[in-house]
C-alpha positions as CSV (number, residue, x, y, z in Angstrom):
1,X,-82.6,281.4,-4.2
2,X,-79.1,280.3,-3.0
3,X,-76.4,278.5,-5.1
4,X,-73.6,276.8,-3.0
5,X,-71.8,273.9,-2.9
6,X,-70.0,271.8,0.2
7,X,-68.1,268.7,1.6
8,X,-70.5,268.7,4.7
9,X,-73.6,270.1,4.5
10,X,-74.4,270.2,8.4
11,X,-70.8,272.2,9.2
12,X,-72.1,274.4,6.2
13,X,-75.6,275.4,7.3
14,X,-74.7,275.2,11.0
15,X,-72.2,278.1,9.6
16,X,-75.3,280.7,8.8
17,X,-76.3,280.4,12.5
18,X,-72.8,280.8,14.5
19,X,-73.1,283.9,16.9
20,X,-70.1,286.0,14.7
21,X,-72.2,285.8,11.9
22,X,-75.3,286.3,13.6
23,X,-73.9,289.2,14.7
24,X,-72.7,290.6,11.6
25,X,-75.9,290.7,10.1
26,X,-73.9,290.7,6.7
27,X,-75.5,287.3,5.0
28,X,-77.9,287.7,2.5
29,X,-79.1,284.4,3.4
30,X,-80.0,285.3,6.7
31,X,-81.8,288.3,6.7
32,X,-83.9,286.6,4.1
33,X,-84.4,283.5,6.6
34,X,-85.1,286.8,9.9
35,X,-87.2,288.5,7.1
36,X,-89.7,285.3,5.5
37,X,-89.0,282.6,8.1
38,X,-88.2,278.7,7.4
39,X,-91.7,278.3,6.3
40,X,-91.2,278.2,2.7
41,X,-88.0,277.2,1.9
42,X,-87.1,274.7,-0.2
43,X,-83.4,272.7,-0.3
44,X,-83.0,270.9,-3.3
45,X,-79.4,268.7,-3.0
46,X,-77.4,267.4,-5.8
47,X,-75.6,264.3,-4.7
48,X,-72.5,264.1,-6.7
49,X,-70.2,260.9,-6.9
50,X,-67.4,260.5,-4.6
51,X,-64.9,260.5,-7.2
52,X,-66.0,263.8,-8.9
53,X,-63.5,266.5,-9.2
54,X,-63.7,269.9,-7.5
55,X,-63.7,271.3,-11.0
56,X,-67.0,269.4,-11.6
57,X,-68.4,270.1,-8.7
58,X,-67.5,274.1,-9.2
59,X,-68.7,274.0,-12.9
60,X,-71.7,272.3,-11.8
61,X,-72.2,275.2,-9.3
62,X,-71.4,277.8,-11.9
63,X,-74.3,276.3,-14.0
64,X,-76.7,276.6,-11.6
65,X,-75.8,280.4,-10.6
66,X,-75.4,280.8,-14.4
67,X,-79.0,279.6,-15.0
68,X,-81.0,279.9,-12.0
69,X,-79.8,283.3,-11.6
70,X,-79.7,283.3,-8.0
71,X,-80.5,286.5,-5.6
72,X,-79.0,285.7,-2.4
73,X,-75.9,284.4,-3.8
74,X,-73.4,287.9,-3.7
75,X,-70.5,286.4,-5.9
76,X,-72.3,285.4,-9.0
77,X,-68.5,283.4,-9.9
78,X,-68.7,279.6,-8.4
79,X,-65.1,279.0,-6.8
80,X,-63.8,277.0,-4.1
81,X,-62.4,277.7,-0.8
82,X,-60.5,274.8,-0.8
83,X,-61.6,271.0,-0.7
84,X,-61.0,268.5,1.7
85,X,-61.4,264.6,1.5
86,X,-64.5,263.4,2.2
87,X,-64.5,261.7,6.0
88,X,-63.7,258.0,6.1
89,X,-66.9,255.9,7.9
90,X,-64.2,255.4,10.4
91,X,-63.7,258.6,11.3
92,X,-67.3,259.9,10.9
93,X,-68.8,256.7,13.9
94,X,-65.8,257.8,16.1
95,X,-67.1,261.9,16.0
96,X,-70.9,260.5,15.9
97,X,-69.5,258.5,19.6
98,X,-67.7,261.7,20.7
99,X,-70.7,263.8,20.0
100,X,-73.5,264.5,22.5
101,X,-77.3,265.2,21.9
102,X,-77.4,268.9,19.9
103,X,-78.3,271.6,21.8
104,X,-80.2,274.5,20.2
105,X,-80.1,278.0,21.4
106,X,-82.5,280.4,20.6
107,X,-83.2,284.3,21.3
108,X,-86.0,284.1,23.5
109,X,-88.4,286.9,22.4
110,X,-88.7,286.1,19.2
111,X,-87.9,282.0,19.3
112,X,-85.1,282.6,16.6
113,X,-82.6,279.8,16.2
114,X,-79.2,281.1,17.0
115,X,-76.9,278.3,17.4
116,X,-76.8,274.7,17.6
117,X,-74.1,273.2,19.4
118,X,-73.1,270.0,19.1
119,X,-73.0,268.9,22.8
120,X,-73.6,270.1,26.8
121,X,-69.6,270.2,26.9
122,X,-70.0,272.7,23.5
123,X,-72.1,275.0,25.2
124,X,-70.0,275.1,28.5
125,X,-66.7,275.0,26.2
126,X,-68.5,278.3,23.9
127,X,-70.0,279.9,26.1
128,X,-68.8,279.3,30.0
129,X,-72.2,278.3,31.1
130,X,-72.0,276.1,34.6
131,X,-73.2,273.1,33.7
132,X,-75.9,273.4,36.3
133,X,-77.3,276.2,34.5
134,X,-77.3,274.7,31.5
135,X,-79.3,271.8,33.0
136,X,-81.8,274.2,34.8
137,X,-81.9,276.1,31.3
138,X,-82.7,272.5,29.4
139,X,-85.1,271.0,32.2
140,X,-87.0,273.6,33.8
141,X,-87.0,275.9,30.6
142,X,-85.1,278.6,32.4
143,X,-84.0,281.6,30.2
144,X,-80.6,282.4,30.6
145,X,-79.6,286.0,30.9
146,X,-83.3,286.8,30.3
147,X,-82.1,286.5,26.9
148,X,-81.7,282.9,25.6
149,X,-83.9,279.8,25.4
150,X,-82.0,276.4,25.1
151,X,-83.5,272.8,24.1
């Protein structure tokens, strides 16, 4: 079980996958995911209201680590790393507009989920992929550098 708390969920899970922490092997989150798989987990999300305090929302975490007693959570003390705003509708249509259709990255021999970017121009941004590569890679099912599978 995992205790955490975040502003936007997507940037925070999408966090667990990004190739630096891949890398690192150091979350306890993810070698429990590379260990049991996405099979059985469960996410269970508490909606707080807009207007709740980031002391609410950290005491509320602290009650959960404090009760549930969590085992992949390595500081047991709920703090925050700072808070920001929640994004205006405005300015969450205008990055849905500038986004492009997600593109998922996986390790090829074992079909584990590695990345997702959030566009094509992500991917060539990230990684310098030629965009005709990337198409090849998407269309055809192409590995890329016998190592990675893209959809």
């Amino acid at each position: 079980m995992y205790v955490g708390h975040s502003i936007n969920l997507y940037n925070r899970i999408s966090s667990y996958f990004m190739p630096s922490i891949l890398e690192t092997k150091a979350r306890r989150v993810l070698r429990y995911l590379n260990k049991h798989g996405f099979n059985d987990i469960k996410l269970t999300i508490y909606i707080m209201k807009d207007k709740s305090s980031l002391e609410q929302v950290v005491e509320l975490e602290q009650h959960f680590i404090d009760n549930l007693k969590p085992n992949l959570n390595v500081d047991l003390i709920a703090r925050s790393s700072g808070y920001h705003e929640p994004m205006s509708e405005e300015m969450r249509d205008k990055l849905r507009k500038s986004k492009g259709t997600t593109v998922y990255m996986y390790y090829a021999k074992h079909l584990t989920l590695l990345y997702l970017f959030d566009s094509k121009q992500q991917v060539y941004d990230l990684i310098n992929i030629h965009h005709t590569t990337l198409n090849d890679c998407l269309n055809l099912g192409t590995i890329y550098l016998d190592t990675f599978f893209f959809l």
